[in-house]
TILO-574090 format. One record per residue (C-alpha): residue in one letter; x, y, z. Coordinates in steps of 0.001 Angstrom, whole numbers, plus 500000, padded with zeros to 6 digits. Layout:
AXYZ ...
REM end
This chain:
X055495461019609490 X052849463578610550 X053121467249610381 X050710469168612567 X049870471883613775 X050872470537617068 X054554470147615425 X054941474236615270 X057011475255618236 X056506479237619096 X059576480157620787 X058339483520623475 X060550485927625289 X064351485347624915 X064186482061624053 X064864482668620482 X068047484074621386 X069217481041623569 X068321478994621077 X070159480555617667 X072771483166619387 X074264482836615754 X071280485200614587 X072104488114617679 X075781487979618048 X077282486438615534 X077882483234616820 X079562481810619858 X082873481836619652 X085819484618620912 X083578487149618207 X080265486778619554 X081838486442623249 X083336489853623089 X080338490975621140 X078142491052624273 X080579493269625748 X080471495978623102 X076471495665623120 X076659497244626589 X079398499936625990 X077093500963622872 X074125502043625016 X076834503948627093 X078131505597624222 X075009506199623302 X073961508422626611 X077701510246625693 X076878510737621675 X073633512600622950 X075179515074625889 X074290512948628720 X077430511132629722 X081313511953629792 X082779509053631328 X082658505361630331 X084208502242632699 X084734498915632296 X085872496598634358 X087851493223633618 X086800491187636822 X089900488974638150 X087987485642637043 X088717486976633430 X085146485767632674 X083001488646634160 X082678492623633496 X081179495466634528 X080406498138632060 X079479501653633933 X078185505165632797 X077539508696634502 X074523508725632284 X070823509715633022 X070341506278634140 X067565503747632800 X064687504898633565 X062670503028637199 X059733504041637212 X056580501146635581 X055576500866632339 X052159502318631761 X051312499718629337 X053028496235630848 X053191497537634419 X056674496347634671 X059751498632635637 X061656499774632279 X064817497986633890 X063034494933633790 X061610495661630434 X064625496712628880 X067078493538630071 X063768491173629215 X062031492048626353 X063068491617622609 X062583495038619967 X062438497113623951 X064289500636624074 X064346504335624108 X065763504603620466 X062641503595617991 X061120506960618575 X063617510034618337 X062501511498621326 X065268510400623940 X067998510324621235 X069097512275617985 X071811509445616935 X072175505747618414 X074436502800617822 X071656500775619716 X068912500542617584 X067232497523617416 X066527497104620886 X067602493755621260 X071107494842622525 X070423494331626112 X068263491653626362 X070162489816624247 X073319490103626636 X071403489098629543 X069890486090627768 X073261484947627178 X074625485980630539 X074328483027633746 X074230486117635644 X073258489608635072 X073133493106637501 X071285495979636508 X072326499187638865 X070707502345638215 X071708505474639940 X068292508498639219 X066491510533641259 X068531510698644583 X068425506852644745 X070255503466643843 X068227501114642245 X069541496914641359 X067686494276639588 X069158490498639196 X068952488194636144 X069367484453635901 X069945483128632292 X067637486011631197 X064908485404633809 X064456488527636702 X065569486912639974 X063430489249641262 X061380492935640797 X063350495742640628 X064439497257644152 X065227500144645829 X069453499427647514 X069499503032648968 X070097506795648498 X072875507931645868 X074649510949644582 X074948511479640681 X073568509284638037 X073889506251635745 X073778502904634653 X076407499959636177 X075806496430634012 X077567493633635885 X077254490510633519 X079104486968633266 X078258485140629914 X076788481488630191 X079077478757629931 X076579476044628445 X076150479084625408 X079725479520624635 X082464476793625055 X084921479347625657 X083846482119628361 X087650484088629010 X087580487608627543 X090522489112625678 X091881492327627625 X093969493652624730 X091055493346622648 X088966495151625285 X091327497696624874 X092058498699621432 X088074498824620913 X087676501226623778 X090465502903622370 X089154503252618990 X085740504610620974 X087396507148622733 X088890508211619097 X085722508270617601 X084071511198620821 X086237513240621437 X086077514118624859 X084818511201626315 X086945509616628719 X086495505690628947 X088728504084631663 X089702500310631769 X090429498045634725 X091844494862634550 X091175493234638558 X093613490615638415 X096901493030637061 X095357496162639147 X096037497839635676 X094051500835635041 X094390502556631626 X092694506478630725 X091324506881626684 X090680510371625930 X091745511741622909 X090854515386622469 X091664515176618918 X089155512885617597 X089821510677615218 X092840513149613658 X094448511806616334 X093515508245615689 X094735508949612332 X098086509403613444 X097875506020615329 X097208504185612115 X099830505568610569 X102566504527612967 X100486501548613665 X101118500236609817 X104577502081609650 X102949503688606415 X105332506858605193 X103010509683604421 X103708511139600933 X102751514514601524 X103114516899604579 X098986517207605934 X095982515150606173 X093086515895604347 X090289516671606681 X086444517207606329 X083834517866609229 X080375518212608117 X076939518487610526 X073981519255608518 X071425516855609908 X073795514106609344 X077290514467611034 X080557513503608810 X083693513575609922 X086675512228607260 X090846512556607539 X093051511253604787 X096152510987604220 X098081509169601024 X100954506685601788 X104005504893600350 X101615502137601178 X100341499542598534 X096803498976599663 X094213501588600676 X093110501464604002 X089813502803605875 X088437502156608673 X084860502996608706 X082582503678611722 X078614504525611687 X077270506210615344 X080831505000616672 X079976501568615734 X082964499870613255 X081728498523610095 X084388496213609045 X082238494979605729 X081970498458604902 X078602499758603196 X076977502786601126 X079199505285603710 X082266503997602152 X081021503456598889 X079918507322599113 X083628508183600425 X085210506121597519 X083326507880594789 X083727511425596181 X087587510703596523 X087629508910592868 X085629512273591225 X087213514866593165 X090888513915591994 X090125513175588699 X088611516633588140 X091822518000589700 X094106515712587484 X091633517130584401 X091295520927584820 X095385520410585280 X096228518503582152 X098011516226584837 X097213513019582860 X099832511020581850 X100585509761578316 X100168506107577732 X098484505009580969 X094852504820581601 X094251505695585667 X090920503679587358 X089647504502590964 X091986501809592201 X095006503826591107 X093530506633592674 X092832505007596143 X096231502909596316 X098161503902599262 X095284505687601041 X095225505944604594 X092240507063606740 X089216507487609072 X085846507436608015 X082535508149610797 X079097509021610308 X076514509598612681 X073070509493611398 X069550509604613090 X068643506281611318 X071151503569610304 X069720500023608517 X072351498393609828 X072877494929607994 X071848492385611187 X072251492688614617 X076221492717614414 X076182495954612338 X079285495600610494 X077863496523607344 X075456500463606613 X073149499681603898 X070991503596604001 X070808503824600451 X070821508004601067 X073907507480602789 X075811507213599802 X074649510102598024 X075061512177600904 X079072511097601628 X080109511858597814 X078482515357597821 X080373515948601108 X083830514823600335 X083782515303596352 X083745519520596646 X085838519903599995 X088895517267598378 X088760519056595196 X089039521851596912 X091843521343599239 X094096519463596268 X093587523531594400 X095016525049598206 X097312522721598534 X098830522129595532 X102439520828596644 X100766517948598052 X098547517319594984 X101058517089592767 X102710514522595443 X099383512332595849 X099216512887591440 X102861511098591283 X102132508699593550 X098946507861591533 X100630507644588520 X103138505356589861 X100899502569590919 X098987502801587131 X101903501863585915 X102668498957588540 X098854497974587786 X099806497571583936 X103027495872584317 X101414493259586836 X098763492851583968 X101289492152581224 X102689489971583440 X099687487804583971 X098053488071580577 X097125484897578574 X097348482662581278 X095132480061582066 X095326475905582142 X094703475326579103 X096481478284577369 X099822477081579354 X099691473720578229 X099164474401575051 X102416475980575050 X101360479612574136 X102425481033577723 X106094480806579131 X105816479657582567 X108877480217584867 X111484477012583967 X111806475611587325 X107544475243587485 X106347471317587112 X103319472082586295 X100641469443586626 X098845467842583224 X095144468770583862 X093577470950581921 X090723471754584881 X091685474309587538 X089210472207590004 X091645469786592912 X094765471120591528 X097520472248594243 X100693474177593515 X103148473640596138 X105485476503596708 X108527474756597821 X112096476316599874 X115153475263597829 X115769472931594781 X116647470344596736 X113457470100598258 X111887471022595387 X113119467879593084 X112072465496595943 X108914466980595830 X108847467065592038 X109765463412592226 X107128462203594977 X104031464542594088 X100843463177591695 X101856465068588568 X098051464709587282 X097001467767589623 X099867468538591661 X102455471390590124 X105480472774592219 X107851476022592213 X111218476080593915 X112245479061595507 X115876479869596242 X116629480654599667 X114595483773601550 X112578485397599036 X111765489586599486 X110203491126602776 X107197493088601192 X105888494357603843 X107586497970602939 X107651497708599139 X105820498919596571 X104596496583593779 X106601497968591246 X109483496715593652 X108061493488594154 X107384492627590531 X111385493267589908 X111973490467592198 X112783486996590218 X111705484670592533 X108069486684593463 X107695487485589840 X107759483944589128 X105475482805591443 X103022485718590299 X103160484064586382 X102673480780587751 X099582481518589719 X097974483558586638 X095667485768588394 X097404489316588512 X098587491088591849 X097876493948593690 X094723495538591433 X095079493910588556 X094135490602590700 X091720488602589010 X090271485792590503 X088924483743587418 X091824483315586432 X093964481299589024 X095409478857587287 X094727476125590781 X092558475030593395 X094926475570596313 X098375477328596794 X100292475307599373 X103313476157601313 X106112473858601950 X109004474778603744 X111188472991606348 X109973472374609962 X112764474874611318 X113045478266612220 X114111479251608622 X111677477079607705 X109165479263609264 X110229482840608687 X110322481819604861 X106532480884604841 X105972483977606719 X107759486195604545 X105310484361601536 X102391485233603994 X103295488576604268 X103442488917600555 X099845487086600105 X098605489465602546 X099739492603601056 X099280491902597371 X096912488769597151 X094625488952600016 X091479487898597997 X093571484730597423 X093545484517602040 X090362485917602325 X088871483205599790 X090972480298602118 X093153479580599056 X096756479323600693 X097447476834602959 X100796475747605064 X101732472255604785 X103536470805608065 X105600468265606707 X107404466435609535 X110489467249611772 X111290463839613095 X110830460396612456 X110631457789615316 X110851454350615310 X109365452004617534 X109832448529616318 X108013447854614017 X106120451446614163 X106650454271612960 X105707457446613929 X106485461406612439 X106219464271614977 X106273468317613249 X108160469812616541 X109952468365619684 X106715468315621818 X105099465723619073 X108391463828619700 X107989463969623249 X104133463160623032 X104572460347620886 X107376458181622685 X105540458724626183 X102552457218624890 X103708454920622400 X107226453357623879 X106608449979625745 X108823447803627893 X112491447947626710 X111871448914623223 X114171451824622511 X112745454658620586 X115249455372617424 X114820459211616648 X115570460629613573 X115523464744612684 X115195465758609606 X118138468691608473 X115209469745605517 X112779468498603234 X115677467342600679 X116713464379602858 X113334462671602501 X112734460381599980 X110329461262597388 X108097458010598800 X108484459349602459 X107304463164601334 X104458461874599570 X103092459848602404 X104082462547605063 X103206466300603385 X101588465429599882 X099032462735600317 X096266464399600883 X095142460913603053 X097937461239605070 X099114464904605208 X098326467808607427 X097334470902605683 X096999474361607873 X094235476672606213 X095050480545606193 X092461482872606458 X091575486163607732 X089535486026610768 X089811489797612521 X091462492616610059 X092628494746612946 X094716491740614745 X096106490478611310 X097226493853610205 X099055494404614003 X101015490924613898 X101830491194610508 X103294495486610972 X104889494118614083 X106764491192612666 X107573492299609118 X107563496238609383 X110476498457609626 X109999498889613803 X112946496632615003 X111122497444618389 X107770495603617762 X110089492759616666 X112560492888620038 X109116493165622341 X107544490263620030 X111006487881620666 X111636488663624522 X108061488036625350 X108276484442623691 X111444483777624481 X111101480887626349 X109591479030623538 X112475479947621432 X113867476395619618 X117293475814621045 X119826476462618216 X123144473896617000 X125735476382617090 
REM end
């Protein structure tokens, strides 16, 4: 096969963004659909970050699939570009590595830096409106798939200024084109947080709803959201709080928690960075240095127990945002600051102003001290727990593994499953019907421990979880170490019934608070063994809930054969040969993988099911009622 020069395609214009989205956005699913939204409200923010804007709209249109994002900005500017004698509008929605923000003329900070933003919406978009509001006058350009419709025109006279972006994404780029209005919202929530001042309105055409973020307290305020947000108990009376603008604006609040994970969220020119980056690594060290010089020059350290930064971080709560002139940004999603100075910068900020305020407020120190004591000592126990474990090591008989673990007989971690199973019962037909080579199980008795609200120490006094931590091997909480997870998958079996269910939420709750590597690295999975069988003459068929039943004899019963139905009480009345070939064949089963796809959603369902709020619960229940399973009272 040849390979010419003839065989080198040069992709011009925004054709390279039509053709890998992936490498703009993200990628095309709900993510990068939503993406294209917060592209726009960026470059509003961006007018409001630099003085020249105070209100931001957007409006849901009632088709679900359209918006309009508006600004009282300066408004893009009309007039034609000296060099390419084309308006800026046209320049701006057209043209790749195009903006005001390369140069630092126009703006001192920017979340829109690449200036890729808006073309790369409008290449994306099937339809695209550019209104511009400057000089006395209302300008409106059209796009089509990223192509002008036509030149920029004058539409008439008008009072005030700013920019209006009316887009609708393309249906042959995304498979799914229906935006997410409670995902709309919390971001513009979160952005009216981050400036205080700025008030961002959000319409939703089809409701009529109309909702007003301004938060005059910044991100103190937002603070307080978290907080009640997570149902985390503060341990001490007032936040930490640090504003700094030297050239580079820093604004921090912190507060320590009964909590027992630290949380941050981080933001760079109002932007989130969910992966983090040298602003948080900055903001970890300072907070890591400034308490251990407090816990030093006090002769606060405890005898016996060695405290690490992890100790020290466990249970903190906060906000993090920087605004600097000149983010590297880590691709064109930004979820990640990689400004090397950055770091520096952050730790000689918060390391002085923390140590000081622990010295003024020394009630509260001694609090956040306690508290950091505590989870050293939960961090040591959970290693003692764990230690000497591995395959080989617990064959070998020189580790005690809990006495109601079948383990498997394979020495190699790699294709082994432990199946976390609900009852004895079900556990000995699954002991009885599994491939003992590489498949291990652990019976749990009844409904083990809601951790949502506990501390570690807690959590480790709990049989049942304590258990299940020695049989997995690889530590909890900090102590967690990966290496040494003693198998390939961690699968949850429970009954297809309502108890069935809250019990393998209850075990996701307490993966998600104390194992999340083990989600985030798509290790835990939820079997769905089958609810009903259903005979058919000579067929047989297994359905997981009662519209698979309902599915299955519709399309399978024929004639006068009767359909013989058969529900399943629990996992204990199946034969070991009828488990295996339903939930433990890995030819024949269905396996559900859990992972971590948005942080922000996870953490809400899992505060409002599992936290201390009956409310969330009571809203959660009535607004699914109808899909409630009928009960046999």
């Amino acid at each position: 096969m040849s390979y010419d020069a003839k065989d080198i395609t040069v992709l011009e214009g925004l054709d390279p963004v039509r053709k890998r989205p992936g490498m703009y956005i993200g990628g095309v699913g709900s993510t990068g659909l939503h993406h294209l939204i917060w592209e726009i409200v960026d470059n509003a923010v961006d007018e409001a970050m630099n003085g020249h804007a105070s209100e931001i709209g957007v409006l849901l249109h009632a088709d679900g699939e359209s918006v309009t994002i508006s600004d009282n900005g300066r408004g893009m500017p009309v007039d034609l570009h000296p060099k390419y004698k084309r308006s800026a509008v046209e320049i701006i929605f057209s043209t790749l590595h195009a903006g005001g923000k390369f140069e630092r003329t126009s703006y001192k900070t920017a979340g829109g830096l690449h200036g890729v933003g808006a073309s790369v919406v409008n290449a994306l978009s099937a339809e695209l409106v550019a209104t511009v509001r400057r000089g006395g006058a209302e300008w409106r350009m059209t796009f089509h798939a990223g192509q002008p419709s036509g030149k920029l025109r004058r539409v008439g006279a008008s009072r005030g200024t700013g920019t209006v972006v009316f887009f609708r994404p393309d249906p042959t780029v995304f498979p799914k084109t229906t935006f997410q209005p409670e995902l709309i919202r919390e971001r513009l929530e979160v952005t009216s947080y981050l400036h205080k001042g700025l008030r961002v309105t959000f319409t939703q055409e089809a409701s009529g709803a109309t909702e007003v973020f301004q938060h005059d307290g910044g991100i103190a305020d937002y603070l307080q959201t978290i907080l009640k947000e997570r149902q985390n108990k503060p341990i001490h009376e007032a936040p930490f709080t640090l504003f700094r603008d030297n050239g580079a604006r820093i604004e921090l609040v912190l507060h320590w928690t009964e909590s027992t994970d630290e949380y941050v969220r981080s933001y760079v020119n109002g932007i989130p960075t969910s992966s983090g980056g040298t602003h948080e690594i900055g903001f970890r060290a300072g907070v890591a240095k400034a308490v251990r010089n407090y816990i030093d020059t006090h002769n606060l350290s405890p005898r016996g127990v060695t405290i690490n930064t992890d100790d020290i971080r466990e249970g903190a709560v906060g906000v993090l945002s920087v605004f600097v002139a000149e983010p590297q940004f880590q691709g064109q999603t930004k979820d990640r600051l990689n400004n090397p100075e950055v770091q520096s910068l952050v730790d000689g900020l918060v390391r002085p102003a923390l140590e000081q305020w622990l010295n003024s407020n020394r009630t509260s120190a001694e609090q956040i001290v306690a508290r950091i004591v505590l989870a050293a000592r939960a961090r040591e126990a959970s290693r003692a727990a764990s230690a000497s474990v591995s395959r080989k090591s617990a064959t070998a008989g020189k580790l005690t593994l809990p006495g109601k673990l079948s383990d498997c007989t394979s020495h190699d971690r790699t294709g082994s499953e432990l199946f976390i199973v609900e009852g004895d019962s079900a556990g000995g037909s699954a002991k009885q019907g599994r491939d003992r080579t590489y498949q291990a199980v652990l019976p749990l008795r009844g409904k083990v421990l809601n951790t949502e609200s506990t501390n570690l120490a807690k959590v480790l006094e709990n049989k049942e979880l304590s258990d299940l931590v020695t049989a997995l091997g690889c530590g909890v909480g900090k102590a967690f170490e990966p290496e040494r997870l003693r198998y390939d998958r961690i699968i949850l079996l429970a009954d297809a019934d309502s108890d069935g269910h809250h019990i393998t939420t209850l075990l996701l709750t307490f993966f998600y608070r104390h194992l999340p590597d083990l989600l985030r690295q798509e290790k835990v999975f939820v079997a769905v063994p089958p609810l009903y069988r259903i005979d058919l003459g000579k067929e047989t068929h297994w359905a997981a809930d009662d519209a698979a039943r309902d599915r299955i004899v519709r399309q399978h019963q024929r004639g006068s054969t009767k359909a013989e139905v058969t529900r399943f009480k629990g996992l204990g009345e199946m034969m070991p040969k009828v488990l295996w070939h339903t939930t433990l064949n890995p030819a024949t089963r269905r396996l559900l993988r859990v992972g971590i796809v948005d942080d922000l959603e996870t953490e809400r369902v899992i505060t409002d099911l599992m936290g201390r709020d009956a409310q969330a619960r009571f809203r959660f229940i009535m607004d699914r009622a109808d899909e409630a399973e009928g009960l046999d009272l």
